[in-house]
Backbone bond lengths (Angstrom), bond angles and torsions (degrees), N, CA, C in turn:
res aa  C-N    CA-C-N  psi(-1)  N-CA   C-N-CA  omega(-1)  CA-C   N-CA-C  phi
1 X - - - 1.450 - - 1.537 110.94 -
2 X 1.317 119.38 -49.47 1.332 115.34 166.87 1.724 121.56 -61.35
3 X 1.220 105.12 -33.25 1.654 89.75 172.40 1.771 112.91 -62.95
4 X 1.422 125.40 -35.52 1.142 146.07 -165.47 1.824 96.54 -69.11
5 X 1.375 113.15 -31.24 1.197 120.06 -169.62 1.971 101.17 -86.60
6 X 1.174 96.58 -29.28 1.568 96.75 -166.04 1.698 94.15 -77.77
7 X 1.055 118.57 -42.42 1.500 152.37 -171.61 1.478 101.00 -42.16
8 X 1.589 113.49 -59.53 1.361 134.15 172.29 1.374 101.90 -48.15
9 X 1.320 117.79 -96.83 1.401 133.02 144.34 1.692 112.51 44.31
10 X 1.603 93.91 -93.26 1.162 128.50 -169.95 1.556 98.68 -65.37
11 X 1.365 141.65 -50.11 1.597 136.37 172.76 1.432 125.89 -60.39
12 X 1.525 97.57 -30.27 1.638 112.28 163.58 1.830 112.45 -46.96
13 X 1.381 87.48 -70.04 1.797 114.23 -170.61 1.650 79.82 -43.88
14 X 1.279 121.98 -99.97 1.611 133.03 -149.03 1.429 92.53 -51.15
15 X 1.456 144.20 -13.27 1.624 105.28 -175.19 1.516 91.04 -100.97
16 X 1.191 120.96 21.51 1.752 109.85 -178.38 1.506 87.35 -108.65
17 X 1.014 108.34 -45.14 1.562 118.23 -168.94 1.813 99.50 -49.19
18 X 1.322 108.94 -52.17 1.731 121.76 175.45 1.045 111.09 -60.75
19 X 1.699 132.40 -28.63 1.417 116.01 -127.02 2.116 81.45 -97.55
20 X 1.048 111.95 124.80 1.721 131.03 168.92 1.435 115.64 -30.34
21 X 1.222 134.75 127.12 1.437 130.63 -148.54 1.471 78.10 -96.90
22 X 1.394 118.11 141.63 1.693 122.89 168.09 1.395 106.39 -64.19
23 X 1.310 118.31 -44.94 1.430 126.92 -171.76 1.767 112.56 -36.96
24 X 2.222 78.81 -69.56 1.528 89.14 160.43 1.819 144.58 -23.59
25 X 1.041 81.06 -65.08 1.766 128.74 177.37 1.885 100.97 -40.48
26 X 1.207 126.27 -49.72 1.161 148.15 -134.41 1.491 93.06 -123.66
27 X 1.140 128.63 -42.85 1.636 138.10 177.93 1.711 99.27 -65.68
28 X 1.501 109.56 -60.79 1.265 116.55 -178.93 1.822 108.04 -53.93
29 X 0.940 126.98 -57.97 1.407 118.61 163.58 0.941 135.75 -29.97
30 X 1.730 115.97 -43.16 1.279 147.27 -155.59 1.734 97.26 -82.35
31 X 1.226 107.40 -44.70 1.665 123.02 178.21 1.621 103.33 -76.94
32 X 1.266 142.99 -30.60 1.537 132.83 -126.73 1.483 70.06 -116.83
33 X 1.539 132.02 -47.23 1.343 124.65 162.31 1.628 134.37 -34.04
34 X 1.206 101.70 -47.65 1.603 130.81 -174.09 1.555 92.63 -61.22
35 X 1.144 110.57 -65.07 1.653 135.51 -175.96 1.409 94.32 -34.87
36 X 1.276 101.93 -50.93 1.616 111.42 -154.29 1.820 108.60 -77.39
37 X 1.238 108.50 -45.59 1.550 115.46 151.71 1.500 144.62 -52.95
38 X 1.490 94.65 1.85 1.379 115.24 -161.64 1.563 77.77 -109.57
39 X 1.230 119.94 -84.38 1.380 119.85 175.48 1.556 116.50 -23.34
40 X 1.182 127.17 -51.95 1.116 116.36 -161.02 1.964 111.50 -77.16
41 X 1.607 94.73 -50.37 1.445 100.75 147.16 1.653 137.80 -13.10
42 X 1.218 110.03 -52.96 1.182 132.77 -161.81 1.788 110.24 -91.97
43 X 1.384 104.25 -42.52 1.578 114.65 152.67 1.476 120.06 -65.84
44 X 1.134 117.95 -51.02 1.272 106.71 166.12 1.706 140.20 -78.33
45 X 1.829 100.01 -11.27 1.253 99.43 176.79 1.281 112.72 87.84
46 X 1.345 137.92 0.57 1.196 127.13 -168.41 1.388 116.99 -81.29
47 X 1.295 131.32 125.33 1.419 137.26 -158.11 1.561 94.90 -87.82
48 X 1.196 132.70 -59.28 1.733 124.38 -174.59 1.415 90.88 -33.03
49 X 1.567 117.56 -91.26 1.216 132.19 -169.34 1.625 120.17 -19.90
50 X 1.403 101.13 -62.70 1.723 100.25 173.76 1.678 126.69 -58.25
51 X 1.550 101.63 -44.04 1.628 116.16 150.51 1.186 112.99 -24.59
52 X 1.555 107.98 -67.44 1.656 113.14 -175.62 1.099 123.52 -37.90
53 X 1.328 116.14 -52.09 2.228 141.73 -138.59 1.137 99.75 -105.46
54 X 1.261 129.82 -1.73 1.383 140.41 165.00 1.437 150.84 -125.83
55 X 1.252 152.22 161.54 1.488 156.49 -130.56 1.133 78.96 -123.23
56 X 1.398 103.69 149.76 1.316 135.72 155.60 1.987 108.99 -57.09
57 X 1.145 84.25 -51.25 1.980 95.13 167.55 1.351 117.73 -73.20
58 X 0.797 127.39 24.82 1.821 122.42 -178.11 1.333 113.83 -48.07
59 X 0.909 139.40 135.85 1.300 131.80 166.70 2.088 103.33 -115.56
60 X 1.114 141.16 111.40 1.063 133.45 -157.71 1.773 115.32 -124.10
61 X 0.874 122.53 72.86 1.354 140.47 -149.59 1.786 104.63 -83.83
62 X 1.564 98.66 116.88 1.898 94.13 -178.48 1.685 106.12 -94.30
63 X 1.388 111.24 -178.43 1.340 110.42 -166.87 1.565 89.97 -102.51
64 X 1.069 146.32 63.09 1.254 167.53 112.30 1.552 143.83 -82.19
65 X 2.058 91.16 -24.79 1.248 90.12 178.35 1.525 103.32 108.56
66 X 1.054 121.20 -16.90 1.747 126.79 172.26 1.544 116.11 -66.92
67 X 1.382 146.41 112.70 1.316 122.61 172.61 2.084 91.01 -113.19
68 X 1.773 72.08 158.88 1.702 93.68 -173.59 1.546 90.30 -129.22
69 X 1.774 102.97 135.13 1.548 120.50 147.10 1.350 107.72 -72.32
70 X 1.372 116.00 172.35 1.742 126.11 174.81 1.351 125.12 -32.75
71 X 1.663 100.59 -45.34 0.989 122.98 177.88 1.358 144.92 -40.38
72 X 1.586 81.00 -65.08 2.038 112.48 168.57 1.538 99.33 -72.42
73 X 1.209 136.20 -56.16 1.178 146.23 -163.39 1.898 90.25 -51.47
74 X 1.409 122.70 -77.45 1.330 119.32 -168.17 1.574 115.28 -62.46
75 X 1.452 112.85 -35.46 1.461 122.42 160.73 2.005 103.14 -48.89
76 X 1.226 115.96 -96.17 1.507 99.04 -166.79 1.560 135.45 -45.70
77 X 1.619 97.24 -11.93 1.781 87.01 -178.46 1.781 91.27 -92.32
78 X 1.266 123.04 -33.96 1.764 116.29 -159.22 2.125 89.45 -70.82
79 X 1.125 136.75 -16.71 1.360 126.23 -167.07 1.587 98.32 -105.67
80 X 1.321 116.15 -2.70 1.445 113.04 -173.23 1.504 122.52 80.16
81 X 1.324 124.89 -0.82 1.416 112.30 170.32 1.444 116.75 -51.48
82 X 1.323 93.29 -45.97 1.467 104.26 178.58 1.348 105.53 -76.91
83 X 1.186 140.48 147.28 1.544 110.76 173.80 1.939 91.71 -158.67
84 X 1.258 104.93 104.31 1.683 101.90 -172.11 1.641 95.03 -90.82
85 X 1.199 105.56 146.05 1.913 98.41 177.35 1.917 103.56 -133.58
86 X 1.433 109.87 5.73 1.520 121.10 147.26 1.385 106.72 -171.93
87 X 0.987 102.49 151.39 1.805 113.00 162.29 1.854 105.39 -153.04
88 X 2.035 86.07 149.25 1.458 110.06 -169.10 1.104 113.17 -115.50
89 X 1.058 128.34 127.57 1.643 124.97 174.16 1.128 104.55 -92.47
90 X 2.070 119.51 139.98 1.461 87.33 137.56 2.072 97.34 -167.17
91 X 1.453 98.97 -172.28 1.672 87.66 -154.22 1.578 107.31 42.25
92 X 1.615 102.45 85.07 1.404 106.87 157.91 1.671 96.86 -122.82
93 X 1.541 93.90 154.62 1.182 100.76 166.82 1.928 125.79 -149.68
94 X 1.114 125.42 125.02 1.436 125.61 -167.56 1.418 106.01 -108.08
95 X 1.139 88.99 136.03 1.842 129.96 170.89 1.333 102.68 -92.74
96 X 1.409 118.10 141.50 1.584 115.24 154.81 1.681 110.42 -151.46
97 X 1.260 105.06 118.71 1.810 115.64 -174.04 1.680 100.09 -99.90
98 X 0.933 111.58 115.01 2.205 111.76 179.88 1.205 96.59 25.95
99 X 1.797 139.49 -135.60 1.658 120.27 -145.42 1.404 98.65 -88.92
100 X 1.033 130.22 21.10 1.338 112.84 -178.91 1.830 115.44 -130.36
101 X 1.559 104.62 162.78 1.522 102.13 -145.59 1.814 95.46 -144.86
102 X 1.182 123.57 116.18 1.172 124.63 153.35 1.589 154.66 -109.99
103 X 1.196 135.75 101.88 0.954 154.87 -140.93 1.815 122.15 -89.52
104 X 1.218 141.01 101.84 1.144 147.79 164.98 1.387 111.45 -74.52
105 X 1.421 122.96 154.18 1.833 122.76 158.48 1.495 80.80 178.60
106 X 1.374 83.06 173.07 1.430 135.71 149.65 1.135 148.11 -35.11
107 X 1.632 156.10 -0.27 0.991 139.57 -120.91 1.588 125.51 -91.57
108 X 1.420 128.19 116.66 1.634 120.98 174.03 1.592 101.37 -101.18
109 X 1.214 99.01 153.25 1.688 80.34 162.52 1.800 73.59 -177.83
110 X 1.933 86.59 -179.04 1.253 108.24 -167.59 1.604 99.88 -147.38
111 X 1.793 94.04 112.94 1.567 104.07 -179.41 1.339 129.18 -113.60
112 X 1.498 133.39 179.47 1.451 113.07 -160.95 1.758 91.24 -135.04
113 X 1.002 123.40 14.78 1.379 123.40 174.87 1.486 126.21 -1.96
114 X 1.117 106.72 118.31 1.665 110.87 176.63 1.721 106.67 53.65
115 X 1.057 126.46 22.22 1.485 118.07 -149.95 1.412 134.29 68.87
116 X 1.532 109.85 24.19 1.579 123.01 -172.58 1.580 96.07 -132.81
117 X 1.756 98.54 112.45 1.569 98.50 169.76 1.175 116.10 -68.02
118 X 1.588 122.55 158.31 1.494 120.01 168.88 1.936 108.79 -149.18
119 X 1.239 102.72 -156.47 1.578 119.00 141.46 1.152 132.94 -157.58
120 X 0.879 110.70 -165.12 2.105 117.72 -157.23 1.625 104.16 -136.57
121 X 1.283 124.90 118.87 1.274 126.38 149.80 0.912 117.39 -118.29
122 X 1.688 134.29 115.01 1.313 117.63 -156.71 1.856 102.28 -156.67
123 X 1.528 122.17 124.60 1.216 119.01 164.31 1.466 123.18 -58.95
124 X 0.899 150.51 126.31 1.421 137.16 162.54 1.404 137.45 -137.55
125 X 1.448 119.48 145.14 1.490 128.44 -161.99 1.537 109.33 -95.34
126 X 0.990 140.48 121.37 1.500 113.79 179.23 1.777 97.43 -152.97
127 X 1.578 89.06 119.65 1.770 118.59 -165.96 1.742 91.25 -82.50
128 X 1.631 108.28 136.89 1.172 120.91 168.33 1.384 95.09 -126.34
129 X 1.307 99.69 171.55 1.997 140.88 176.48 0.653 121.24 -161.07
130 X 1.839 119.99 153.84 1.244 135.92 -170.18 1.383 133.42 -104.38
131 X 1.535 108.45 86.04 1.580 90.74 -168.44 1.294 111.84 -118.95
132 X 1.503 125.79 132.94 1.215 150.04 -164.61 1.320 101.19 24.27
133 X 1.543 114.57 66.18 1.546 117.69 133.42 1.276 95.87 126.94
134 X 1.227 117.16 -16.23 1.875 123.01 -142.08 1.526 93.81 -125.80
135 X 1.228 123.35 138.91 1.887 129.06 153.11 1.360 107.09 -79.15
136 X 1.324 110.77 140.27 1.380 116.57 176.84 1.468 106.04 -173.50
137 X 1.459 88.15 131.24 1.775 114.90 -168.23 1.462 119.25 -56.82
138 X 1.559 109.35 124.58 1.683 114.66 -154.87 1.562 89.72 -112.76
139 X 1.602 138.53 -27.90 0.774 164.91 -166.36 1.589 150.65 -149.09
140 X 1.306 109.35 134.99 1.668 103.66 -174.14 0.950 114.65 -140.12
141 X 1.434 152.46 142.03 1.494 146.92 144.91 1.372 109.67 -145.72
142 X 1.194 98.71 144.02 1.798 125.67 -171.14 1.582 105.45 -115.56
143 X 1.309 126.81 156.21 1.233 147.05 -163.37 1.550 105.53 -151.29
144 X 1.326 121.91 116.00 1.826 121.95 176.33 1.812 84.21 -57.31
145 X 1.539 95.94 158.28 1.296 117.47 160.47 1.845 110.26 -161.77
């Protein structure tokens, strides 16, 4: 009876220990959304939007070796250098340590650069934070794959 008791016990502890913090739960959404606005942003070019989803500090790193501040980053996609005309996520996965949130995926996509079609296969890392209420991208880097 006492092992049966410890037994109890012990399944209690580990399924609380397992059981997914809602908080958590809800943060991760909160980002996988962001993610998701970022993407769409970025196809469409919309400068408010990208403004929004991002730090004043961005650091935005291409898989070439190019890094962009806020600046360059909203400058080349709103003039079309950059010019994404789809992108796919997939196997993503988010981390989040107190305000901050990090993000793995996938990226395919298909771009029209300068007037030169192409595509994109690209791993990428992209560091978020939380400031007053909102996620917004502190970081990026891409890797060809």
């Amino acid at each position: 009876m006492k092992t049966l008791k410890c037994l109890i016990v012990l399944l209690l502890v580990t399924g609380n220990l397992m059981a997914i913090d809602p908080v958590k739960k809800d943060e991760k959404q909160a980002v996988e959304q962001a993610v998701e606005k970022l993407r769409k942003g970025i196809i469409d070019a919309d400068q408010p939007t990208l403004e929004a989803l991002v730090t004043d500090q961005l650091t935005y790193g291409h898989s070439n070796g190019l890094l962009e501040d806020k600046a360059a980053f909203v400058k080349a996609l709103v003039s079309k250098e950059s010019d994404f005309v789809t992108i796919d996520l997939t196997d993503q996965t988010v981390t989040i340590v107190d305000n901050t949130a990090w993000v793995r995926h996938k990226m395919a996509g298909t771009t029209n650069n300068k007037g030169v079609a192409g595509t994109v296969k690209l791993s990428v890392l992209l560091v978020w934070v939380k400031q007053k209420g909102d996620w917004k991208l502190l970081a990026r880097q891409a890797v060809k794959i």
